[in-house]
MMTF fields as JSON, N, C-alpha, C and O atoms, coordinates in Angstrom:
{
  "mmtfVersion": "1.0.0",
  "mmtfProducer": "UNKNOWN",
  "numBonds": 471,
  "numAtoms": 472,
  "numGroups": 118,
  "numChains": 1,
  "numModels": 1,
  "chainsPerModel": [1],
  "groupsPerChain": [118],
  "chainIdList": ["A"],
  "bondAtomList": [4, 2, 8, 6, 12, 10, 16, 14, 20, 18, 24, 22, 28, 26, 32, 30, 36, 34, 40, 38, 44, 42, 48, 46, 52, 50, 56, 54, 60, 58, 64, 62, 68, 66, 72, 70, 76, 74, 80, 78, 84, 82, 88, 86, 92, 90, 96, 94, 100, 98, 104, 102, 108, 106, 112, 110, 116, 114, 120, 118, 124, 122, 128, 126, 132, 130, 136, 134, 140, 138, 144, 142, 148, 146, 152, 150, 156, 154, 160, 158, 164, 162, 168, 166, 172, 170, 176, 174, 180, 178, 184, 182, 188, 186, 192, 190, 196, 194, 200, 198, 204, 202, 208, 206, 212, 210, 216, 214, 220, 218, 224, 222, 228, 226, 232, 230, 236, 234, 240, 238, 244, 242, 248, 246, 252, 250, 256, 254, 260, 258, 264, 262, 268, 266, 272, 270, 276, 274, 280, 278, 284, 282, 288, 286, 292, 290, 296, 294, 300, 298, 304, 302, 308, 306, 312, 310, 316, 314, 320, 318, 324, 322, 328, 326, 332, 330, 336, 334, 340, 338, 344, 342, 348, 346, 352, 350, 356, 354, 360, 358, 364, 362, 368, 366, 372, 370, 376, 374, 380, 378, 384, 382, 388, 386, 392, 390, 396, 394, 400, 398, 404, 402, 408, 406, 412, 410, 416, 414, 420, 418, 424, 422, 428, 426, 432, 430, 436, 434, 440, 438, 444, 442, 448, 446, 452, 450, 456, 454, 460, 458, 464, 462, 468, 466],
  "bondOrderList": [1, 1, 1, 1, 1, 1, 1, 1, 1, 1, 1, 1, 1, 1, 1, 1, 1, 1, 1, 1, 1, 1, 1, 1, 1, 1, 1, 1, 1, 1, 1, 1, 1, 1, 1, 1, 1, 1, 1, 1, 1, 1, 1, 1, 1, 1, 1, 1, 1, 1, 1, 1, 1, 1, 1, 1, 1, 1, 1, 1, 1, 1, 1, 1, 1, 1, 1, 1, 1, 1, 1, 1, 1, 1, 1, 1, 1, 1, 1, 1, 1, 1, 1, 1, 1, 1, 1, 1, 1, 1, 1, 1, 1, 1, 1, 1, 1, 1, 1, 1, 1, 1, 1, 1, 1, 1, 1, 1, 1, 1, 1, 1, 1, 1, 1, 1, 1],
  "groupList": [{"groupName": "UNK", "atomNameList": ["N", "CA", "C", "O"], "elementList": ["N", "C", "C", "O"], "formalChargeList": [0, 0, 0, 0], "bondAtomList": [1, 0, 2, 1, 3, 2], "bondOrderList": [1, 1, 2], "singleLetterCode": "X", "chemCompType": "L-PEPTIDE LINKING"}],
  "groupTypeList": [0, 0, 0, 0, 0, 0, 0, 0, 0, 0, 0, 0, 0, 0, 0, 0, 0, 0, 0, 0, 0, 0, 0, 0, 0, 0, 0, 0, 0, 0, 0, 0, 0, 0, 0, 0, 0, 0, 0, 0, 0, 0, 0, 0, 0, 0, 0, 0, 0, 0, 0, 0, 0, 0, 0, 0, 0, 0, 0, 0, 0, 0, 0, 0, 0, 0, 0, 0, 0, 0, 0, 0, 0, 0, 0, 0, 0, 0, 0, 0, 0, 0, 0, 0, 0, 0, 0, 0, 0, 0, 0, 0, 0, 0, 0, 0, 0, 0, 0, 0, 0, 0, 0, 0, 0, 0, 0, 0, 0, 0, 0, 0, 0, 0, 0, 0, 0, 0],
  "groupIdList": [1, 2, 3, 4, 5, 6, 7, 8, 9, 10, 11, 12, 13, 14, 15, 16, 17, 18, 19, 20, 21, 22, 23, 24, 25, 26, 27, 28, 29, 30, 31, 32, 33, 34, 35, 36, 37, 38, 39, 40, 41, 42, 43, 44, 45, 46, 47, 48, 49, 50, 51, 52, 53, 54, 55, 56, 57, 58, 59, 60, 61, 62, 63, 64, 65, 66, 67, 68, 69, 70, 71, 72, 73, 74, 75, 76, 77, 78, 79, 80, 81, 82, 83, 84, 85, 86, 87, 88, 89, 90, 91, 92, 93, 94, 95, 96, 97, 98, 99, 100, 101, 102, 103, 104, 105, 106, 107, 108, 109, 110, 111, 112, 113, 114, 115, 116, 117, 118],
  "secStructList": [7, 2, 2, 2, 2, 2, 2, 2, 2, 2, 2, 2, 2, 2, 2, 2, 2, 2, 2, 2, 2, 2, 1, 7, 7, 7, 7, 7, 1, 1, 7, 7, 2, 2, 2, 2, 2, 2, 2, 2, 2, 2, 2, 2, 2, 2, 2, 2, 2, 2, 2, 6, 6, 1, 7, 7, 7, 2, 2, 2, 2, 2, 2, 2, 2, 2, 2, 2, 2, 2, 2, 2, 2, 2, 2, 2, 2, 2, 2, 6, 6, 1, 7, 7, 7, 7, 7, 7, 1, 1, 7, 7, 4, 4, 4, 1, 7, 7, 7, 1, 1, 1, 7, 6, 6, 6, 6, 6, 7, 1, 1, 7, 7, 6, 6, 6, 7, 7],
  "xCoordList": [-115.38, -115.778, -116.557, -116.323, -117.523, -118.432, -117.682, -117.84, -116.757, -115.727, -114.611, -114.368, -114.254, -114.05, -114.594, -114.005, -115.836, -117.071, -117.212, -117.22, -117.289, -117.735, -116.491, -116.967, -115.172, -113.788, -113.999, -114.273, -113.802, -114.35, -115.223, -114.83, -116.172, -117.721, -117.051, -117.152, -116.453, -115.907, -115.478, -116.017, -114.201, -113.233, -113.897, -113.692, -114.654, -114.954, -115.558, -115.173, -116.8, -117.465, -116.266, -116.243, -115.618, -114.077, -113.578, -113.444, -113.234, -113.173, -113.869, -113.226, -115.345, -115.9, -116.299, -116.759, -116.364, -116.605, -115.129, -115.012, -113.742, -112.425, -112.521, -111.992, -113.287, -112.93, -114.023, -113.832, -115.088, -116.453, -115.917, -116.227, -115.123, -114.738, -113.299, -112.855, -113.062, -111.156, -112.006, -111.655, -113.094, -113.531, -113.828, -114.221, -113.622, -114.587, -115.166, -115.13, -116.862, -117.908, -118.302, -117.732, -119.547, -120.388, -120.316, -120.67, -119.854, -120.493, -121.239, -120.696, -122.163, -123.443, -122.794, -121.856, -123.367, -122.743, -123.614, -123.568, -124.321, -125.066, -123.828, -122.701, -124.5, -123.192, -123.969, -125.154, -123.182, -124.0, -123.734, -123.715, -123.509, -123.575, -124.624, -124.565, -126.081, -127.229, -126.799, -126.366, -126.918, -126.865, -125.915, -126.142, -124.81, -123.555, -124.547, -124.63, -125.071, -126.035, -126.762, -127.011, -126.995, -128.927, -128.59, -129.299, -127.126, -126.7, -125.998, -125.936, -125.515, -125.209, -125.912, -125.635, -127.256, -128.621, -128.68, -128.583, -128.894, -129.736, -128.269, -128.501, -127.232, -125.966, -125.883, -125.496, -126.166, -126.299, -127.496, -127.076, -128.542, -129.988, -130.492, -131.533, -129.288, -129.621, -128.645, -128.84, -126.871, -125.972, -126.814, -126.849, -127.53, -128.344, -129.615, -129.955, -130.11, -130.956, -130.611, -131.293, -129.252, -128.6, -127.748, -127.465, -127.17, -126.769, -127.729, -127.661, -129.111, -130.154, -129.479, -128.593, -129.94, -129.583, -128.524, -128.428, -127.574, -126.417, -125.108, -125.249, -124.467, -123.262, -122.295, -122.61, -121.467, -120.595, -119.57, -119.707, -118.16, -116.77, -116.088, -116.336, -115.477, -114.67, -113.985, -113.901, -113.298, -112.361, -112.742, -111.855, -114.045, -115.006, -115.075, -114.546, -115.537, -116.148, -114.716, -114.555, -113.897, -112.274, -112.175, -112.043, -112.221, -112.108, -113.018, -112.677, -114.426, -115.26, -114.998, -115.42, -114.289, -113.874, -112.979, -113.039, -111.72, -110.694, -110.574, -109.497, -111.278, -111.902, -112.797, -112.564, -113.738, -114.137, -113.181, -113.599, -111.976, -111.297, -110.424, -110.438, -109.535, -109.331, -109.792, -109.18, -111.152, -111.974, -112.033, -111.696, -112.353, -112.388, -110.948, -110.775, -110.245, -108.534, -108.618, -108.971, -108.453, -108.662, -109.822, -110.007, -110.849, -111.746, -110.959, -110.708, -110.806, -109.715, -108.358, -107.82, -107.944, -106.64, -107.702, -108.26, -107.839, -108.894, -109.415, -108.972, -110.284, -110.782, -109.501, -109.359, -108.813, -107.587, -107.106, -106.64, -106.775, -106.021, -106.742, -106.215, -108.139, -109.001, -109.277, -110.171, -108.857, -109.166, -111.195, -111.975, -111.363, -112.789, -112.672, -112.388, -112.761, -113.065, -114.208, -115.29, -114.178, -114.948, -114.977, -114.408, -115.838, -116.007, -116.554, -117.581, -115.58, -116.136, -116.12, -115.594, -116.668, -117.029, -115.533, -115.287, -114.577, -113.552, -112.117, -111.006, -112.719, -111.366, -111.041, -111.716, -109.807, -108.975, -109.334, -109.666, -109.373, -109.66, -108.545, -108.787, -107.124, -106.327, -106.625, -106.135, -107.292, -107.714, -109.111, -109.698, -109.762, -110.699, -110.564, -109.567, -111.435, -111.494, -111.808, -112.434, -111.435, -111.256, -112.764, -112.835, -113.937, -115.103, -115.997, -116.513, -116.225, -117.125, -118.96, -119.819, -118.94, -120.233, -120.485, -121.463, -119.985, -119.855, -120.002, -118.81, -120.524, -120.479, -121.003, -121.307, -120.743, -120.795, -122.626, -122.825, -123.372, -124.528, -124.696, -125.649, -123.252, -123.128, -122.362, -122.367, -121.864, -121.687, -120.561, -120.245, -120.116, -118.774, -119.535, -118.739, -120.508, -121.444, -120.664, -120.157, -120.808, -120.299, -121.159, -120.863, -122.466, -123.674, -124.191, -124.266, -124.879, -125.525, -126.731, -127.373, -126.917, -128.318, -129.351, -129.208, -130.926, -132.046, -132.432, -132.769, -132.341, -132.969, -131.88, -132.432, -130.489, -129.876, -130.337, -130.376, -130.567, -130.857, -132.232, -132.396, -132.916, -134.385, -134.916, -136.072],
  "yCoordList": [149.544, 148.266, 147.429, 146.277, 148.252, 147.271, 146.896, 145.82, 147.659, 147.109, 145.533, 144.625, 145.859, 144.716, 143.58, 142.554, 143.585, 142.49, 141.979, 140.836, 143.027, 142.715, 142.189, 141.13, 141.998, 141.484, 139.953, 138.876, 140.195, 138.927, 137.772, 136.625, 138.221, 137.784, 137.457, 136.411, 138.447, 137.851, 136.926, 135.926, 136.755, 135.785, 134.595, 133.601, 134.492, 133.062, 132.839, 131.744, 133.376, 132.638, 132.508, 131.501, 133.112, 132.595, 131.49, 130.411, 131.65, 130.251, 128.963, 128.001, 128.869, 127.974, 127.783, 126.65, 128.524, 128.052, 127.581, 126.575, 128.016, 127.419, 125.753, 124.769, 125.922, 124.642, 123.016, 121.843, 124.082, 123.368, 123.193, 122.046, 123.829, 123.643, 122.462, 121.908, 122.533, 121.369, 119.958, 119.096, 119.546, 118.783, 117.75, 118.156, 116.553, 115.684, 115.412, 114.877, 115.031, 115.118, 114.692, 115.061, 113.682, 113.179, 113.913, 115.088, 113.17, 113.748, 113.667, 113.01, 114.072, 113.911, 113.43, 114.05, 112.135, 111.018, 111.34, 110.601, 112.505, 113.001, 114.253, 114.628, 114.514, 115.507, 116.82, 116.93, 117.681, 119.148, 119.853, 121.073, 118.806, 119.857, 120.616, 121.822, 119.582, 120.659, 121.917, 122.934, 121.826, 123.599, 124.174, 125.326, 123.734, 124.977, 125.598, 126.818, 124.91, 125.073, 126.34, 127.453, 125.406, 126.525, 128.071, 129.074, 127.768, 129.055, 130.31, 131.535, 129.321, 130.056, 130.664, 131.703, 129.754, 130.684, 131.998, 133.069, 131.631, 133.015, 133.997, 135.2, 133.743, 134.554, 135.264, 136.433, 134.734, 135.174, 136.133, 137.255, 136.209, 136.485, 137.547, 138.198, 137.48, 138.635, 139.744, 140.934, 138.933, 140.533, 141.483, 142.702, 140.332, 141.307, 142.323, 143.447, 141.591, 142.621, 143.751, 144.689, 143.342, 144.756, 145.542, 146.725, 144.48, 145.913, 146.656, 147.857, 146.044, 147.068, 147.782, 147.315, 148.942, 149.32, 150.538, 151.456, 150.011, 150.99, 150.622, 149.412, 150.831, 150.824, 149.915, 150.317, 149.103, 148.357, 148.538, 148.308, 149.076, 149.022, 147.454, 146.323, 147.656, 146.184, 145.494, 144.284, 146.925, 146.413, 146.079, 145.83, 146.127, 146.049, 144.611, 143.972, 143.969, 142.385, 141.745, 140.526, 142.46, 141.926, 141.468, 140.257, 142.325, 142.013, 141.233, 140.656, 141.066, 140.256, 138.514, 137.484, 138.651, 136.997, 136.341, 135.323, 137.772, 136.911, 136.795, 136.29, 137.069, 137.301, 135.538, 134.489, 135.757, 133.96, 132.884, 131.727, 133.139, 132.079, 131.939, 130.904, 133.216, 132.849, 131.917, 130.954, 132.336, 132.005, 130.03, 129.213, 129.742, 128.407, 127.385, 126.205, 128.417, 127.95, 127.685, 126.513, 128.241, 128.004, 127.168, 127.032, 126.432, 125.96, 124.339, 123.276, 124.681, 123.217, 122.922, 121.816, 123.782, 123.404, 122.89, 121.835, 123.094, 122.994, 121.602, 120.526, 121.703, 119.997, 118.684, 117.706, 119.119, 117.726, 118.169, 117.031, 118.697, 118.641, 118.327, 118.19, 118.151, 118.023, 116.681, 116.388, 115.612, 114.217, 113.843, 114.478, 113.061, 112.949, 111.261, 110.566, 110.658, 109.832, 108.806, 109.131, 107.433, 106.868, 105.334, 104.353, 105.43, 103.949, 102.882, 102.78, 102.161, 100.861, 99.278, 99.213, 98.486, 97.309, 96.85, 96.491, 96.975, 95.847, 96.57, 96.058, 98.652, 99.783, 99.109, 98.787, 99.032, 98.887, 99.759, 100.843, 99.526, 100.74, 101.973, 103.136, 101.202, 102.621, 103.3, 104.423, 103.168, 104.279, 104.539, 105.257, 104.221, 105.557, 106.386, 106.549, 107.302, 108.875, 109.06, 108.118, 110.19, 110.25, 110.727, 111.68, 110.083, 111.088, 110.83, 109.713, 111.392, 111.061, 110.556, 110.04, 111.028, 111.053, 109.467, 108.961, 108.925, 107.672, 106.795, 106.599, 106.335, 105.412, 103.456, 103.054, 102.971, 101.738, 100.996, 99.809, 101.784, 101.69, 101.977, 101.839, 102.533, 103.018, 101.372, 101.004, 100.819, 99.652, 99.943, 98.892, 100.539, 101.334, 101.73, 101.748, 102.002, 102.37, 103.776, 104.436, 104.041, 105.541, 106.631, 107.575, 105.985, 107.074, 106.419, 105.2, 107.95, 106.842, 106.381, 106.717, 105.284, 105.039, 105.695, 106.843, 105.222, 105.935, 106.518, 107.686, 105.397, 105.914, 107.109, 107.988, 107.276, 107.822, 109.795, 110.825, 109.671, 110.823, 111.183, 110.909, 111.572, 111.515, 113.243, 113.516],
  "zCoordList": [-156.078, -155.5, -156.519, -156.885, -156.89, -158.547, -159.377, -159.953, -159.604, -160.465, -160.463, -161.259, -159.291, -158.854, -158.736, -159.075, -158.223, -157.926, -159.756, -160.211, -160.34, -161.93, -162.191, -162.601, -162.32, -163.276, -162.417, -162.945, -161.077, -160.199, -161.168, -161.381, -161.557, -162.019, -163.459, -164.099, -163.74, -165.492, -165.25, -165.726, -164.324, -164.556, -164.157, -164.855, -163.169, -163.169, -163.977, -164.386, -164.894, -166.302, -167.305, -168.013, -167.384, -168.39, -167.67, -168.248, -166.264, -166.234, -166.473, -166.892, -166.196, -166.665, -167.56, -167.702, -168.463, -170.478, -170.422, -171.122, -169.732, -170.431, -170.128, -170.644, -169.241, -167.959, -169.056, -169.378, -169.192, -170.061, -171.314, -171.634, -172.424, -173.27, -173.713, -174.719, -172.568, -172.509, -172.316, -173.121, -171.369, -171.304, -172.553, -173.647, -172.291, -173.549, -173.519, -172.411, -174.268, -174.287, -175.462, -176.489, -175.466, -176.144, -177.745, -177.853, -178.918, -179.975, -181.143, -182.032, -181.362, -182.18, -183.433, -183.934, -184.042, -184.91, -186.443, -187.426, -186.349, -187.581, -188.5, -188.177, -189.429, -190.018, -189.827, -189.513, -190.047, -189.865, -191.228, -191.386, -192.296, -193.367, -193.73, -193.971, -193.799, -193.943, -193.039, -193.58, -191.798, -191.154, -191.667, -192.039, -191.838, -192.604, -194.011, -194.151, -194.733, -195.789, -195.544, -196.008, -194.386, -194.558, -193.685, -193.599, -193.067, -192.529, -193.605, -193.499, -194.677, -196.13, -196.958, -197.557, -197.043, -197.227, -196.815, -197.414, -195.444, -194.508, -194.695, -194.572, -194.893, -194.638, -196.196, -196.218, -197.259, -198.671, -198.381, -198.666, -198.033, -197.989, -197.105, -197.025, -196.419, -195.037, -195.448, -195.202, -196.524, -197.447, -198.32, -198.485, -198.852, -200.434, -199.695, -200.065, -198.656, -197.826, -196.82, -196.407, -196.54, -196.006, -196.866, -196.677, -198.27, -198.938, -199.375, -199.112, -200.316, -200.894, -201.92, -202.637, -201.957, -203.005, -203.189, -204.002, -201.759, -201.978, -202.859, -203.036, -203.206, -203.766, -203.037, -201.917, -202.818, -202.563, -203.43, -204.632, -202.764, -203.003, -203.885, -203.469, -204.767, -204.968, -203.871, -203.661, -202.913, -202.091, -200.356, -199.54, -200.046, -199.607, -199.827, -198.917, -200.699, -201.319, -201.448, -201.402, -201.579, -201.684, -200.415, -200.241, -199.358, -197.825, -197.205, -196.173, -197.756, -197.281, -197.858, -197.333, -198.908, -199.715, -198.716, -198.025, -198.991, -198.072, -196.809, -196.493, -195.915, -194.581, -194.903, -194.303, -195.951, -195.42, -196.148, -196.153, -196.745, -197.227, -195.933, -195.268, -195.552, -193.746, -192.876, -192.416, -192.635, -192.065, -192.484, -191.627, -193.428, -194.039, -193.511, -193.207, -193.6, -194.016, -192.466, -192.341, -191.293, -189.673, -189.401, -188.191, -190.308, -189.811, -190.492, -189.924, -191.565, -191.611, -191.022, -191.082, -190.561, -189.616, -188.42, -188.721, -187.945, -186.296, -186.888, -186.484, -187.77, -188.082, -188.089, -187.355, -189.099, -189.255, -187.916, -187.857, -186.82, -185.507, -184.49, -183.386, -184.69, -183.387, -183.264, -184.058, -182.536, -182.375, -182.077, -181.369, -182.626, -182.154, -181.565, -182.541, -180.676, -179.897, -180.181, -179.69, -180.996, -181.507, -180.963, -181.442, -179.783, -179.026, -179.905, -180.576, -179.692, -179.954, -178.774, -177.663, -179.307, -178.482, -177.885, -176.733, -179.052, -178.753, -178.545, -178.404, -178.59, -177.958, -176.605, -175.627, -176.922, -175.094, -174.347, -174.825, -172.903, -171.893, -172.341, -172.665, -172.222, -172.128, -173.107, -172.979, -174.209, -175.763, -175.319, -176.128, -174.395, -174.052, -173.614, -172.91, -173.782, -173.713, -172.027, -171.543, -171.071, -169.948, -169.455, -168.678, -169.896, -170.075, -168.826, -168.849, -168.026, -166.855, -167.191, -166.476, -168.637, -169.185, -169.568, -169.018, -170.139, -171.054, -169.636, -169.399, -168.864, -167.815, -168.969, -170.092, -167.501, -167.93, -168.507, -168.763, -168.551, -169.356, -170.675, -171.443, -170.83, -172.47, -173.29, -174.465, -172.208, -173.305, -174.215, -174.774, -174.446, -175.279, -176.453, -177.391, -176.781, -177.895, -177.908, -177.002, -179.788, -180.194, -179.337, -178.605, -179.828, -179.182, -178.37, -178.219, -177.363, -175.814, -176.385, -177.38, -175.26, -175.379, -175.348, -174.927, -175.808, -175.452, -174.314, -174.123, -173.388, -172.034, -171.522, -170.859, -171.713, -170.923, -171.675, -171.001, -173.003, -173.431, -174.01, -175.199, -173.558, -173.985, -174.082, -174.408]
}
């Protein structure tokens, strides 16, 4: 019976991250290169402190390269294919985005206003 109650319980949080994720939604008009940065830091900084002073394989660091050139290579397919939605004053209705968020206090502004996000 728990078992059940629990796959129950999965599936609907899978459903709603699927449901939360398809949605369109507001997006932050700053760049995030600093954090990719400063996450490269701590990600360089946290290998050399967990390798220490054991030995590391070539083929080991072989698999860890091409594992993040993968990794890179799917993060630029996903970028050039992912549309980002950029309001302006004088976009036609039919080229806006279907967004329940963006109401008519936004003015067709890229980013919301102050008062609406504080």
């Amino acid at each position: 019976m728990w078992s059940l109650a629990n796959m129950a319980i999965g599936l609907l949080v899978v459903g709603l991250l699927v449901t939360r994720q398809l949605q369109p939604r507001l997006a932050k008009e700053s760049s995030s290169v600093r954090l990719v940065a400063i996450l490269a830091v701590f990600g360089v900084i946290e290998t050399r402190n967990a390798i220490g002073a054991h030995t590391v394989p070539v083929t080991a660091l072989a698999w860890l390269g091409l594992s993040l050139v993968a990794g890179a290579g799917m993060g630029a397919i996903r970028a050039a294919t992912v549309r980002v939605w950029r309001l302006t004053p004088t976009m036609p209705l039919a080229d806006r985005p279907p967004n329940p968020q963006m109401s008519s206090s936004h003015k067709g502004r890229s980013v919301p206003c102050a008062p609406c996000h504080r």
